[in-house]
C-alpha positions in Angstrom: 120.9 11.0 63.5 124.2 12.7 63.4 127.5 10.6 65.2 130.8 11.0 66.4 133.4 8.0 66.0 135.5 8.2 69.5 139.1 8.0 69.2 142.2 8.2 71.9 142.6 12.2 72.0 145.3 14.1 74.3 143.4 15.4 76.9 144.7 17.6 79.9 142.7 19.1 83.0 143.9 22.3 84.5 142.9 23.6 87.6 142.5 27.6 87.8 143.5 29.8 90.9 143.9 33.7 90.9 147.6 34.9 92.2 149.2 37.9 93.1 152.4 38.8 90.4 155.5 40.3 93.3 159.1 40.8 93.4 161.4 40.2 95.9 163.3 43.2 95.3 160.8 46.2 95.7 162.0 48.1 98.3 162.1 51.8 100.2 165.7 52.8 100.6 166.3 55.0 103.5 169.1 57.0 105.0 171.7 55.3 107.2 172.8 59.2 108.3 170.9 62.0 109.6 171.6 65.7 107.5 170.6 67.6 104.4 170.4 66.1 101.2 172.5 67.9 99.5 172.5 66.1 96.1 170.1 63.7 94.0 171.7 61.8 91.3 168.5 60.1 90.0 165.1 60.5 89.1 161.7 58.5 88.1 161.7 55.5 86.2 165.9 55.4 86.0 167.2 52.3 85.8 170.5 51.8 87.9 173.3 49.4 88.7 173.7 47.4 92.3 176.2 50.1 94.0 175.3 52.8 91.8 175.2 56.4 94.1 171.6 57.4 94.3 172.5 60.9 96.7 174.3 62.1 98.8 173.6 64.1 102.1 175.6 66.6 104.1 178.7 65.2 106.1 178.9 68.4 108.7 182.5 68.9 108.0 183.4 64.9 108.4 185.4 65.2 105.4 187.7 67.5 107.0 188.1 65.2 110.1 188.9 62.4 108.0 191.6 64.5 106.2 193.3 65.2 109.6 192.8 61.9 110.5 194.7 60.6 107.5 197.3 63.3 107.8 197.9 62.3 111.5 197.8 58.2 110.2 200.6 58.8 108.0 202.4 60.9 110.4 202.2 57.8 113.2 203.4 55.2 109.9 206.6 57.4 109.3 206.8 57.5 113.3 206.5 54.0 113.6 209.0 52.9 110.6 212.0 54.9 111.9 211.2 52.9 115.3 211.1 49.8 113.5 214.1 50.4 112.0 215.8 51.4 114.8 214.6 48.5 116.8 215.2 45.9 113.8 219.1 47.5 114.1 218.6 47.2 117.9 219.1 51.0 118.5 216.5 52.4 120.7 213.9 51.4 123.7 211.1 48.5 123.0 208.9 51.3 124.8 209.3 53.6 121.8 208.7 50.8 119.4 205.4 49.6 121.0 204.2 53.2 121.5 205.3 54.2 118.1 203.3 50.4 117.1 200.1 51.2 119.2 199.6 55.2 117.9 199.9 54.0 114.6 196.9 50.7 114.9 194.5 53.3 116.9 195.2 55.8 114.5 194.4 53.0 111.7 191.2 52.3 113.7 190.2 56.1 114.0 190.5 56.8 109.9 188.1 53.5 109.1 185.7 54.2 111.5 185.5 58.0 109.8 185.2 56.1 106.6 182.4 54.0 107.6 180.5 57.2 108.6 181.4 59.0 105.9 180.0 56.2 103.4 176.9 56.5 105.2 176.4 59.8 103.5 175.9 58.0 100.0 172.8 56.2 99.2 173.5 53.8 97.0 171.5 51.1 95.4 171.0 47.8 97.2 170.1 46.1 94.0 170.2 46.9 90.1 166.6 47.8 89.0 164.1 50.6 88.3 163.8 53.9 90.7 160.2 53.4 90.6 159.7 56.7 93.1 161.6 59.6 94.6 160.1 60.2 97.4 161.9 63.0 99.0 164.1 66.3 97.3 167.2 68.4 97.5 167.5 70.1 100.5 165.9 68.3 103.1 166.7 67.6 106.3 166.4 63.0 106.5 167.4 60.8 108.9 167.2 56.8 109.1 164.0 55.7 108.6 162.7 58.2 106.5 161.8 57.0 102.8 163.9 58.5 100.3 163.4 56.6 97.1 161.7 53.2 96.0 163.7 50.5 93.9 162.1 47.7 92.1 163.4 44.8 89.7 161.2 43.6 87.1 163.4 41.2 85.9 162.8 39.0 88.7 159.3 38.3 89.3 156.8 36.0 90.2 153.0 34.9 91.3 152.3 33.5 95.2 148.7 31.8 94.8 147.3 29.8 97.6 146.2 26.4 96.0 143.6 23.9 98.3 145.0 20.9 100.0 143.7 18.1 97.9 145.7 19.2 94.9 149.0 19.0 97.0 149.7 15.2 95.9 149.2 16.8 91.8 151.5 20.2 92.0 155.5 19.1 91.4 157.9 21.5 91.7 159.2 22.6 88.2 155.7 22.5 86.5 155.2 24.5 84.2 152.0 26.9 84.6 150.3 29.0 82.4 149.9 32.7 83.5 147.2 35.1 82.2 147.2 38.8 83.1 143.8 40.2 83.1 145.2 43.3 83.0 147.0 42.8 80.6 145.2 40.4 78.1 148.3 38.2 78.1 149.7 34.9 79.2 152.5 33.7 80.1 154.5 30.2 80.8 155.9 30.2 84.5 157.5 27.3 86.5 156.4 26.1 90.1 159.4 26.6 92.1 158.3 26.5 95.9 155.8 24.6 97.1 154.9 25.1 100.4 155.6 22.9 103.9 152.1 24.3 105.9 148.8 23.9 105.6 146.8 27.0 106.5 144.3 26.0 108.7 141.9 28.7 108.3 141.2 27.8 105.0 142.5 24.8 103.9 145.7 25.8 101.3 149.2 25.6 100.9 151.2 28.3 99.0 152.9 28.2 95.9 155.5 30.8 94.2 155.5 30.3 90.0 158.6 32.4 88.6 157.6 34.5 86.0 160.1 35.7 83.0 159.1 39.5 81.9 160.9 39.8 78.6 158.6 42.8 77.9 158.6 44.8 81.1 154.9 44.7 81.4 154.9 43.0 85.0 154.5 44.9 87.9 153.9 43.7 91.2 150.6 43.3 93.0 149.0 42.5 89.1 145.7 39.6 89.7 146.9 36.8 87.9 144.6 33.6 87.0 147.0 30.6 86.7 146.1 27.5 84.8 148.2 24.5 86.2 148.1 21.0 84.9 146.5 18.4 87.6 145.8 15.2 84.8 147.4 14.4 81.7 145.8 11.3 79.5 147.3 11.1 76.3 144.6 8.4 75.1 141.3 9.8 76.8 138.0 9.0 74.9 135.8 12.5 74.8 132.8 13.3 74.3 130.9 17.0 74.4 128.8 17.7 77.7 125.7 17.9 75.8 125.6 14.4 74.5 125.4 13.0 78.0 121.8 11.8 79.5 121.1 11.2 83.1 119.1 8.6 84.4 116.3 8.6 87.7 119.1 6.9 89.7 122.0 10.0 88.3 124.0 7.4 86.0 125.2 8.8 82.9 124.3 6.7 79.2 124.9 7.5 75.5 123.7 6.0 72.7 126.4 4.1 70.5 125.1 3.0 66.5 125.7 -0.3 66.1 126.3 -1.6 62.2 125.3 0.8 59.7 123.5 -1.0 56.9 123.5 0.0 53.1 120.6 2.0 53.5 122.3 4.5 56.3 120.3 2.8 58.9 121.3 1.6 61.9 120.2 0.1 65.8 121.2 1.8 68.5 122.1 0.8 71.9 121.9 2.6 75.0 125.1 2.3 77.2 125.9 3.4 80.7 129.3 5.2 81.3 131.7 6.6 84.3 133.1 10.0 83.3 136.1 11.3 84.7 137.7 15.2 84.8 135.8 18.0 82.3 137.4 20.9 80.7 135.8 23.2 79.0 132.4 21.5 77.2 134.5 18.1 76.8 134.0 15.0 79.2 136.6 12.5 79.9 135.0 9.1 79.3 136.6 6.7 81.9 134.3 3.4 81.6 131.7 1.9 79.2 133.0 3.2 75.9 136.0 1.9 73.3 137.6 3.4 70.6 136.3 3.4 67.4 132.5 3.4 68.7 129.9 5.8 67.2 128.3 7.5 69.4 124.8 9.5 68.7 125.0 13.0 69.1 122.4 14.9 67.6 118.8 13.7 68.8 120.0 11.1 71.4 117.1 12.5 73.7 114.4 11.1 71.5 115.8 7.9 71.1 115.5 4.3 73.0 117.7 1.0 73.4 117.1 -1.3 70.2 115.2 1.1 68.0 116.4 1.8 64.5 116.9 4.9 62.8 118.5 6.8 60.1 122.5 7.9 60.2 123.2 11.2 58.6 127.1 11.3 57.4 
């Protein structure tokens, strides 16, 4: 009979639930003005800077207004500094002052609202990132709404799973989970940083979001991950293979422990009952019935009974 001397072993039990990899910045940027798109500064798989100008579309001859506009602004601020000079040096009507004052702030107020407009007429980026799509081309007529390109950062992911209710009291925020791409034939460490507030009562979970570093750029959003996240950590857990444990008519579970070797390599053996607790893999956690330092019979326990002798193979 071969054995197996138990001794305290670092066990840990994950539990395993498939997630979805996302971002929050993947988005389709559309026009804020309606016109031709008269330039595209970017293509395909560019990677551009928050702000950066994307394209720019037609202004229908605002650019011209605004240059009256500003031509007119600085006419009504010379106006309106020879009044305020002559009204500091009390020369002049308060009329002509407050006029002069009021032409000048509407003026002001015409100019920025031109500006806004005209800044409407660049796309920019929202965010730095990846032009993951142009969607549209030069010379087109768009308008708000329509999709013109799509932006995504894959430096700033991370995997929503649901995860069932009773492992709520387990999952702390800042675990740290392992995440394995199938796709990709990878894993990677992430960190639980939301847990959610509501149970879902259609199916019994709670979500989670799992930041996700992407060093490599080989994330991309909506990739099936399979997390592994740590429930139960013993650090002196007696195990034992699945295969070594018997079942009795009534369902306990019993192994069969040598008692003293003699010289001769021979030995009694004693049938004991046992509780186990979590399994991973083709290990069982031994909660009950066992101590350290015990042999325990592994190969051709089936064959054996409490009190009988036999022969120990080392």
């Amino acid at each position: 009979m071969k054995t197996i001397t138990l001794k305290d072993t670092l066990f840990n039990h994950y539990i395993e639930i498939q997630g979805n990899v996302e971002t929050k910045e993947n988005i389709v940027i559309s026009p804020e003005y309606s016109g031709i798109l008269t330039q595209l500064y970017v293509k395909a798989g560019q990677k551009v800077s928050k702000g950066q100008l994307l394209a720019r579309i037609d202004d229908g001859g605002m650019s011209a207004q605004l240059a009256q506009a500003e031509t007119q602004l600085a006419l009504a601020k010379t106006t309106f500094e020879r009044q305020k000079n002559l009204w500091d040096q009390k020369i002049g009507s308060e009329i002509q002052f407050l006029q002069a004052k009021t032409t000048l702030e509407s003026q002001q107020k015409v100019v920025a609202q031109i500006k806004s407009q005209l800044n409407k007429t660049n796309v920019v980026a929202p965010f730095s990132g990846t032009i993951d799509e142009v969607i549209t081309e030069r010379g087109k007529v768009v308008a708000p709404g329509m999709d013109l390109f799509r932006i995504v950062n894959l430096s700033n992911m991370y995997v929503t799973a649901n995860v069932p209710e009773n492992y709520i009291a387990q999952l702390k925020l800042g675990a740290i989970v392992n995440v394995y791409l199938n796709a990709l034939g990878k894993s990677y460490q992430g960190k639980v940083r939301q847990i959610g507030n509501y149970i879902n009562p259609n199916n019994r979970t709670f979500s989670i979001e799992i930041a996700l570093p992407n060093p490599d750029n080989l994330l991309r959003p909506n990739q099936v991950a399979v997390l592994k996240i740590e429930d139960y950590k013993n650090p002196k857990a007696l195990l034992l293979t699945e295969n070594i444990l018997q079942e009795t008519a009534d369902g306990s579970k019993i192994v069969y422990v040598v008692n003293k070797v003699e010289s001769n390599n021979t030995a009694k053996v004693s049938q004991k009952k046992i509780e186990i607790g979590y399994t991973s893999g083709s290990f069982v956690e031994v909660k009950s019935g066992l101590e350290s330092g015990e042999m325990v019979v592994t190969d051709g326990a089936k064959s054996l009974k409490d009190g009988i002798t036999v022969e120990i193979i080392k």
